[in-house]
N, C-alpha and C positions, 0 to 999 in steps of 0.2 A: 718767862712771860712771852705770849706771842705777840710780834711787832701787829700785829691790825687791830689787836683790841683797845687801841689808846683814842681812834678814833673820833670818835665827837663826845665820850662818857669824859674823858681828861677833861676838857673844855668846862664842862659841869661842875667833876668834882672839885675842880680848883676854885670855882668861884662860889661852891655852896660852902668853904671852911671859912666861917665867920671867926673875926678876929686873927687869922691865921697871914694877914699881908697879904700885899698884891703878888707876890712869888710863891710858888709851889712846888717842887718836886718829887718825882717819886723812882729811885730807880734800881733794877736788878739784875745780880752778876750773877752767872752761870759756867761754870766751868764740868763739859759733858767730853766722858771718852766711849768712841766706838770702835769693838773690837769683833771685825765679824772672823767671827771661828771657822766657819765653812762655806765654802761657794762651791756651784758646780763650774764657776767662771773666776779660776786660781789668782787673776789678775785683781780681782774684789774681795782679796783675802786681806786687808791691810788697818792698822791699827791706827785713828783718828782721833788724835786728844784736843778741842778748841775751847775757847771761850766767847761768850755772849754777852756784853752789856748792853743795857737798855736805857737812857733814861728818857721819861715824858714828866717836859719842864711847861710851865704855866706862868703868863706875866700878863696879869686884871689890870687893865686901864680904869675901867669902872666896874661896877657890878654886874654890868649886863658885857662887856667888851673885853676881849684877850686876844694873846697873841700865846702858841703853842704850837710844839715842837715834840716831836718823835724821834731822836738820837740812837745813831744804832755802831757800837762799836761790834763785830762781828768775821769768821772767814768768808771770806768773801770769793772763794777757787775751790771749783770741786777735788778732791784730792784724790790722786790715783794710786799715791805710795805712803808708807805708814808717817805720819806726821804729827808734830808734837808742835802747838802754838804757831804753827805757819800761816804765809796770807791772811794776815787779817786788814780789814780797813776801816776808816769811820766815816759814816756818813750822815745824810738828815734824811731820816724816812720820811718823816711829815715836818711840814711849816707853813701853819694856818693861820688865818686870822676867825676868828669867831665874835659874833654877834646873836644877842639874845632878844627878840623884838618881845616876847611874850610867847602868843601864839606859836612861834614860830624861831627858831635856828638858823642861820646863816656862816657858812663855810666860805671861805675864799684860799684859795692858793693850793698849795703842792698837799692831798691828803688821801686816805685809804677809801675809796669808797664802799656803802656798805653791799654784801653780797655774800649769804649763806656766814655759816659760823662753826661750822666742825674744825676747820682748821686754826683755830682756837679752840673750843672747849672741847675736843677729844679727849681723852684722858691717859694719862702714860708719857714715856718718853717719845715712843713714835706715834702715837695715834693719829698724830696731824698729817702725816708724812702727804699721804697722797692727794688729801683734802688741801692743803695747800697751792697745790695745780695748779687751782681757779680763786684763789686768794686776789682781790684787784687791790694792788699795791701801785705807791707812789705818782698819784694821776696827780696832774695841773689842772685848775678849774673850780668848779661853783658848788654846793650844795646848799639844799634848804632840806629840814629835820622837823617834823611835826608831830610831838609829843601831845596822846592825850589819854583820857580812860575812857573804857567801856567796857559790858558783861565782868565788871567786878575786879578785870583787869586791866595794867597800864602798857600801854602799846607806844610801837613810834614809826611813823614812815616817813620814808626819807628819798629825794631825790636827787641825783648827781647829772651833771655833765661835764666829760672831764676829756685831756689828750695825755697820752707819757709825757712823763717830761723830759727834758733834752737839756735842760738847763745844766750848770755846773754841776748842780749839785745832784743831778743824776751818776757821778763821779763818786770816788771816796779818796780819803787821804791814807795815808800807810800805803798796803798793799791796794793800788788802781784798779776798779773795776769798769774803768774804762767809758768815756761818757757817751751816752746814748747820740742818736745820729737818727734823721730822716731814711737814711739808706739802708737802716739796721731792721729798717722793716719792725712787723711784728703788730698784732690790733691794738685799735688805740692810737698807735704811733702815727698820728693826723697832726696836716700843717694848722689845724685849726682844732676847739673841742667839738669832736663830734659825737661821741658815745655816752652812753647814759646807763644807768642801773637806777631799780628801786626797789626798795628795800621795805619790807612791811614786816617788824618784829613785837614780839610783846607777851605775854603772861596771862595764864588764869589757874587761878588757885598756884598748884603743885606742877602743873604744866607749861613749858614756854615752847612758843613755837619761833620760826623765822619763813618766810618765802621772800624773794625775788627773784624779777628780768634783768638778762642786760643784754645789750647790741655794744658790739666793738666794734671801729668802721675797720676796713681791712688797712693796714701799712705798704712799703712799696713794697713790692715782690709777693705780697702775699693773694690765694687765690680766689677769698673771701671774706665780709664782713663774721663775725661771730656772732651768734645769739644765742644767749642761757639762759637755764630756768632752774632754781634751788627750793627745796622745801625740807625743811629740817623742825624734828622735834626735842625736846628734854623732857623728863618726866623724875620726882621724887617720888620713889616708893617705900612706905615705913613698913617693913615685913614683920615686925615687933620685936625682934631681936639687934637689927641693924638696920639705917636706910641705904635706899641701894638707887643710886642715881643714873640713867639709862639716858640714851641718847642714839638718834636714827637722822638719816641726812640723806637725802639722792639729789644729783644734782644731774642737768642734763644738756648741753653742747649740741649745735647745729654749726659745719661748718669751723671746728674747734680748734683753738688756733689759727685762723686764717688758711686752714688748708679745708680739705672738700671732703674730710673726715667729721663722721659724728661721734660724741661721744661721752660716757655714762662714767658716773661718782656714785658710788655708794659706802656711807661710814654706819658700824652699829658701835656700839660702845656700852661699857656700864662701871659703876665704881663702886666701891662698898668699903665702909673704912672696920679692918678688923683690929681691934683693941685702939694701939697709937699707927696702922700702922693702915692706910688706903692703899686696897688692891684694886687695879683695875685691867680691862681687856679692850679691847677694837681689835675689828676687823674692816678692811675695806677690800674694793674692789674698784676694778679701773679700767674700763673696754674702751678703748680706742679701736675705730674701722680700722680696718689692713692691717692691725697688731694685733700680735697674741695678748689677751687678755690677763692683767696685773692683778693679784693677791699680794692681800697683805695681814699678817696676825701678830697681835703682840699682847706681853701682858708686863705690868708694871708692879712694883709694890713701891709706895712710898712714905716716909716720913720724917716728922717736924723733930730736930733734935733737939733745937732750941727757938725762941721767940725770931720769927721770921725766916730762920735758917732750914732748910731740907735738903735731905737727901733722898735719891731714888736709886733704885734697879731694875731692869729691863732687858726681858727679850723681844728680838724682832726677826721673825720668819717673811723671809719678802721672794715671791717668785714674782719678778721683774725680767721684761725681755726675753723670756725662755731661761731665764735662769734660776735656781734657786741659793738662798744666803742665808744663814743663818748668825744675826748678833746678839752679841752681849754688850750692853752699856749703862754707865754709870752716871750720874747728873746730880752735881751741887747747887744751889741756888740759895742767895740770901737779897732778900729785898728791905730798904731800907728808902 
């Protein structure tokens, strides 16, 4: 499961399961090994076995009112030599309060704001890899969520103003990821909320799309505020024999990171389940100014062994930084 898709849907499903109590959770372990076989950069030749728990808990005060949380047990250190269950730590991705006026959604506290969606619903083990980037995770601050329909389809827009957080619990327990700091720089990382994304998503028919802006303000050291723009589609197609689910995403940076570089996302994607067993592919691409230019391909097959149980298998061809790497990896998951 990717940690930003718990975002404001948790909130909902917890309190649309009538008769189900004011507690709810939902959550899923992963246990993925990568073992890249070949690098032109001998040093990234190393074999990485970790594990990922998730859980997103839910606690209804009332109908309309909760309080919820994104728990992330995870590695938490890039790894430079082959590793087996090291650096892990646990932290709280999200801890929101939510409110449901009717018309309108109310967010308060530490949450994901929304912006673009390939880094979730790419498909494969890596498909997310690069789309992730620009994933906004962990902000402090406000949103309001405005759910409605039109042309046949149900949409939602959403509004954030948010800062990094700095709190403890920008920290973890186990292996320390170390708690964020005014100093550590970085957008966003404002003594106040200053940044904002909006987020316009929603459906029609067999098509969903997503767009949004965001503005990051700059942090210290940094040599510019950020501004982005995403537009991302999904499409189901019934070819008569199999349907075959597609997916396209560019995303585009002004000033990217806080440095005086611009720079471009692009995800395609497709999936198609053959017998018991979905195959799928992505491709991205990743231009950063004054960098050589990032590829990325991968294709996956995967399947359900048992009731909620899967396994997958995956290559990932990445020429990153002038290098190229070739992995093989393997990915359990059971959600419960």
């Amino acid at each position: 499961m990717a940690s930003g898709a718990v975002l404001f849907g948790l909130a909902g499903a917890a309190l649309a399961e009538e008769g189900s109590g004011p507690f709810s959770a939902e959550f899923t372990v992963e246990l993925q090994s990568d073992f890249t076989v070949d690098s032109s950069d001998p040093t990234a030749e190393i074999n990485n076995t970790f594990a990922t728990i998730e859980g997103g808990l839910s606690f209804a005060f009332t109908d309309r009112t909760s309080v919820n949380a994104t728990l992330l047990f995870e590695q938490v250190i890039d790894q430079t030599d082959d590793s087996f269950l090291e650096d892990h730590g646990f932290y709280a991705e999200e801890i929101f309060l939510s409110h449901d006026f009717g018309p309108a959604q109310v967010v308060l506290g530490k949450f994901n704001p929304a912006f673009g969606s390939a880094w979730d619903a790419a498909a494969g083990i890596y498909g997310v890899d690069f789309a992730e980037d620009y994933e906004i995770t962990e902000k402090l601050g406000a949103a309001v969520v405005v759910p409605f329909a039109a042309g046949g389809g149900e949409h939602e827009l959403s509004f954030a103003v948010f800062q990094a957080d700095r709190t403890i619990l920008s920290d973890s327990i186990g292996t320390e990821r170390g708690q964020n700091s005014l100093p550590a720089g970085g957008v966003s990382n404002t003594s106040s909320p200053e940044s904002v994304a909006v987020s316009l998503s929603g459906t029609f028919g067999e098509t969903g799309y997503n767009f949004g802006v965001q503005h990051q303000a700059k942090g210290r050291g940094d040599a510019a505020d950020q501004t982005g723009v995403v537009l991302g589609l999904t499409h189901a197609v019934d070819t008569g024999s199999f349907p075959l689910e597609l997916l396209a995403e560019v995303a585009w940076f002004d000033e990217f990171d806080g440095s005086r570089n611009s720079a471009t996302y692009a995800t395609l994607g497709l999936a198609a389940p053959v017998g018991p067993v979905t195959v799928s592919a992505v491709y991205s691409l990743r231009d950063v100014d004054s960098q050589p230019t990032d590829h990325l391909a991968t294709v996956s097959a995967e399947i359900e062994l048992f009731e909620n149980f899967t396994a997958a298998l995956g290559y990932r061809y990445g020429d990153e930084g002038g290098a190229d790497s070739h992995t093989i990896g393997t990915l359990f998951a059971y959600t419960f």
